[in-house]
C-alpha positions in Angstrom: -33.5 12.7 12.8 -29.9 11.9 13.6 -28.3 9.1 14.9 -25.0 9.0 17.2 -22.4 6.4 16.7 -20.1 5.4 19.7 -18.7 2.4 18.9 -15.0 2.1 16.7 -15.9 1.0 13.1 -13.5 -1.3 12.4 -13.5 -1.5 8.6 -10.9 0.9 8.0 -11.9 3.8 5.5 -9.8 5.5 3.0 -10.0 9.3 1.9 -8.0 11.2 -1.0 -5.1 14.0 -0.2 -4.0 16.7 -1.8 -0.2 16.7 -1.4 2.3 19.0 -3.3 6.1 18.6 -3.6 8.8 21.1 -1.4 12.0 22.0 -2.9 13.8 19.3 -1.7 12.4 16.8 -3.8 15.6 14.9 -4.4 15.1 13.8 -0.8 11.1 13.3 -1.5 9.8 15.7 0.9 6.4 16.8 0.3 3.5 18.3 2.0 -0.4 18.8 1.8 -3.5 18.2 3.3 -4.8 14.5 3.9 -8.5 15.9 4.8 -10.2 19.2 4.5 -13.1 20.4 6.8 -16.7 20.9 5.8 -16.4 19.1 2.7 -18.5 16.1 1.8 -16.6 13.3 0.0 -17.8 10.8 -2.4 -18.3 8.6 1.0 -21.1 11.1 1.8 -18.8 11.7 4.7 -18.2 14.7 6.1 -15.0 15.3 8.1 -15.6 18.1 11.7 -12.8 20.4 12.8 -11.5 19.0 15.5 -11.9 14.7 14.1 -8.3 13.7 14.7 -7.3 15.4 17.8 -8.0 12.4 20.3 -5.7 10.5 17.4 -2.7 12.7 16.9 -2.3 13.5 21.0 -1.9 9.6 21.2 0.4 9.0 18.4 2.6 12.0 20.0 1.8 10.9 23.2 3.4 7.0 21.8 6.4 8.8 20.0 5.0 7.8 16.8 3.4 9.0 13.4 0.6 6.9 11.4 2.0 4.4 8.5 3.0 6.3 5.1 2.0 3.1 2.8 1.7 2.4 -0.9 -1.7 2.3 -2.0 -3.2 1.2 1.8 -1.0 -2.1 1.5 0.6 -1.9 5.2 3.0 -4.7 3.6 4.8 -1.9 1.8 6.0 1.3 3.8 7.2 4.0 1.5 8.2 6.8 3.5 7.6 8.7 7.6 5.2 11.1 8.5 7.5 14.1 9.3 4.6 16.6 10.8 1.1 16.2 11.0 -1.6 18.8 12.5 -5.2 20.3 12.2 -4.6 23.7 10.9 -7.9 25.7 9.1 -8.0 23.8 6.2 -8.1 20.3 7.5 -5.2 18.2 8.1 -1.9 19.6 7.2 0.9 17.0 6.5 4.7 16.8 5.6 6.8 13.5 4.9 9.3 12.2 3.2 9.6 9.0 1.0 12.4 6.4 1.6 14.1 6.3 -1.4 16.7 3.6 -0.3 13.5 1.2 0.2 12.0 -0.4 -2.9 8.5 0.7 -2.9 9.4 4.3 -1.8 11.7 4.7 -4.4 8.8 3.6 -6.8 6.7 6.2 -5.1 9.1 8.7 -5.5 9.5 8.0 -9.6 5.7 7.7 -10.4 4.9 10.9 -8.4 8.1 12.8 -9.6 6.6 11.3 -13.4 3.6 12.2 -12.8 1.8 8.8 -12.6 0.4 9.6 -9.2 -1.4 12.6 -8.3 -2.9 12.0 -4.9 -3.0 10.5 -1.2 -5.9 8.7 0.7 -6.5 8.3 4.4 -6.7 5.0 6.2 -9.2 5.5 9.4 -11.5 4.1 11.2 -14.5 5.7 12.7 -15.0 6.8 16.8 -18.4 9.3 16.6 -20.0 10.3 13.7 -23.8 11.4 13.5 -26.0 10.4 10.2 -28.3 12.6 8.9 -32.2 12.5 7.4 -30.2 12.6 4.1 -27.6 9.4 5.1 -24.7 12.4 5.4 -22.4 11.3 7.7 -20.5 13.7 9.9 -17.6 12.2 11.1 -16.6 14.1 15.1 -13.7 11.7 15.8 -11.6 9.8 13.9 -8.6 7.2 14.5 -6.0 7.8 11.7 -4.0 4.1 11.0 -2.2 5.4 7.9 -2.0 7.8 5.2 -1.0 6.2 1.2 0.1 7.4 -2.0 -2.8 6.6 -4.6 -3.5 6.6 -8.1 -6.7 6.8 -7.9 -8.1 8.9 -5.2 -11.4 8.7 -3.4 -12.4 12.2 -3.5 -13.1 13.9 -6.8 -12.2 17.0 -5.7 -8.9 15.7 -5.1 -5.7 17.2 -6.5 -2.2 18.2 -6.7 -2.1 22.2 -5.0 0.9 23.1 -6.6 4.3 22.0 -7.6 7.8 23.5 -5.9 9.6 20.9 -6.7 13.1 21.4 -8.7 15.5 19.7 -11.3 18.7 20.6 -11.3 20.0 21.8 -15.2 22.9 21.0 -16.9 24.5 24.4 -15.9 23.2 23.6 -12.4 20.6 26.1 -11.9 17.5 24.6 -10.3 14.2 24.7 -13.1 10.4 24.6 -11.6 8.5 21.5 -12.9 5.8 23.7 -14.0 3.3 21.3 -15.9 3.5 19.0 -12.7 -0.4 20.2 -11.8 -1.8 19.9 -15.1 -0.6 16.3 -15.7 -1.5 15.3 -12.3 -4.6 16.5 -12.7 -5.3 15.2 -16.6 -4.6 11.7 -14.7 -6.7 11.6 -12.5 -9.6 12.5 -14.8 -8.3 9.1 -16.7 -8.5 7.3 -13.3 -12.1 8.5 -12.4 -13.4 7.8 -15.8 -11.8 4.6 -15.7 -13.4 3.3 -12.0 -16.9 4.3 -13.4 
């Protein structure tokens, strides 16, 4: 038996992202996917192809992009949303912190230190049907904002990979190659320390 939900939830909901730095990550550009498709989170929420289409044609339609916060408090912007879209994976993202800003500049130091190691979605829900097992499959969604975590909601949640650069002193650019396995060491820590 499944039920069918209409009506806007308005407690907003937050979901994990897996983000990974560009190249340019003097200028705190990265990119990654704030939801994948098909995948239950932690929630017991599953997220359909197809869930934020109603919300990205109105933010294009307004000229705008959803919030890029610090840790869902809309009191402290940290960066802009530079591209946002559905592709096969789930929803594809690129922005870019504001390093001139206070709290992007922190964003931009405990991500490029490794403090941080993940994103989380703020929503709210338009149609979702429950399941027999309480699995929620969410159809429609209204994106409000996407924040840089600590401590994500989904487990599964991680850092793809790392393509950011450091310049050397002879001025050559190095890959920050143990960026993955730090960010994901930490957020084992974080997990084990919400249980």
């Amino acid at each position: 038996m499944t039920d069918k939900t209409h009506v806007i939830n308005f407690k907003r909901e937050t979901r994990d992202l897996e983000a990974r730095f560009l190249a340019s990550t003097d200028q705190g550009v990265f990119e990654g996917h704030a939801s994948v498709f098909g995948q239950q989170d932690s929630y017991g929420d599953v997220i359909k192809r197809g869930a934020f289409k109603q919300s990205l044609k109105a933010f294009k339609a307004a000229g705008r992009m959803p919030l890029m916060l610090y840790s869902h408090d809309p009191t402290r912007p940290v960066g802009v949303w530079e591209k946002i879209e559905e592709d096969d994976k789930g929803l594809a993202v690129q922005g870019r912190l504001l390093r001139d800003v206070p709290d992007g500049d922190l964003a931009y130091k405990l991500l490029k230190g490794k403090a941080f190691d993940g994103l989380s979605i703020g929503f709210r829900v338009v149609e979702a049907t429950r399941d027999s097992n309480g699995i929620r499959t969410v159809s429609q969604i209204d994106l409000v904002e996407i924040s840089l975590v600590a401590m994500p909601a989904m487990p599964g949640a991680r850092i793809e990979q790392v393509r950011s650069f450091t310049r050397s002193a002879s001025g050559h650019a190095t890959a920050v190659t143990d960026f993955v396995s730090a960010c994901k060491a930490a957020s084992q820590s974080f997990n084990k320390l919400r249980k």
